[in-house]
N, C-alpha and C positions, 0 to 999 in steps of 0.2 A: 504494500500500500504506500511507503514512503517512497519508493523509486515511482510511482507513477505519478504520485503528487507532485515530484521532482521534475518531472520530464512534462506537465503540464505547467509547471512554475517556468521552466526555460523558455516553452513553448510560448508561453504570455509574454516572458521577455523578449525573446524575439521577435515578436508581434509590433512592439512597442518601442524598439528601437528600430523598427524598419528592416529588418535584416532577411530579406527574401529566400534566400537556400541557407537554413541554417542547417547542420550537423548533429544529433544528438545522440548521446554514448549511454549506454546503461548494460551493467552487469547481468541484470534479471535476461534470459532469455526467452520466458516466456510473455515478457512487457513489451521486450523488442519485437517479438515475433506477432501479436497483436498491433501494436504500433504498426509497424511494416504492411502489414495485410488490411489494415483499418477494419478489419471485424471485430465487434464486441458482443454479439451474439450469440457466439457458440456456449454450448454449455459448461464446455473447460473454460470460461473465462473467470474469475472469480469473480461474483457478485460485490464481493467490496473494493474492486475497481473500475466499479461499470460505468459507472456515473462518469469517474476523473478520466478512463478512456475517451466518452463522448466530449467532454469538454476539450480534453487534448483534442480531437478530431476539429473542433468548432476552430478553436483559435488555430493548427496550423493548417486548417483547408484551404487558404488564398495563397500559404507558402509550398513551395518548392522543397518541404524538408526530407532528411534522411535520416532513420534509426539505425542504428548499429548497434549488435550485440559485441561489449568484451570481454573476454575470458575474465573472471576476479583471478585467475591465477597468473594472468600478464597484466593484471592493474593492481598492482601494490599499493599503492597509494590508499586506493579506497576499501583495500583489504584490513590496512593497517588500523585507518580510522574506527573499521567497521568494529574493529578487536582491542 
């Protein structure tokens, strides 16, 4: 729930600084992989990110965006935080 809050939070920044193809990175594979396909529908999606999916679709549909999924085991960074 807090990686799609996230990636809705960028989403809105992006939005709002005008930034037409932006890029965004998330660990979750399964956020990416909805993100990416723009289904929220399915029944493997989890009902307590349904909502913050549709809202991410609201604010980047006028953009040019990309999801990308990253290994947590080649992102240290957010490994470290996470622990």
């Amino acid at each position: 729930q807090a990686a799609a809050l996230a990636l809705l939070l960028a989403a809105q920044v992006a939005k709002r600084l005008c930034i037409s193809q932006p890029t965004f990175l998330t660990d979750n594979l399964s956020l990416a992989s909805r993100a990416t396909s723009r289904k929220n529908k399915e029944s493997t999606t989890s009902w307590t990110i349904r909502k913050v999916l549709v809202d991410f679709f609201c604010y980047s549909s006028d953009l040019q965006s990309q999801v990308f999924h990253i290994s947590r085991e080649i992102n240290g960074i957010a490994h470290n935080v996470a622990h």
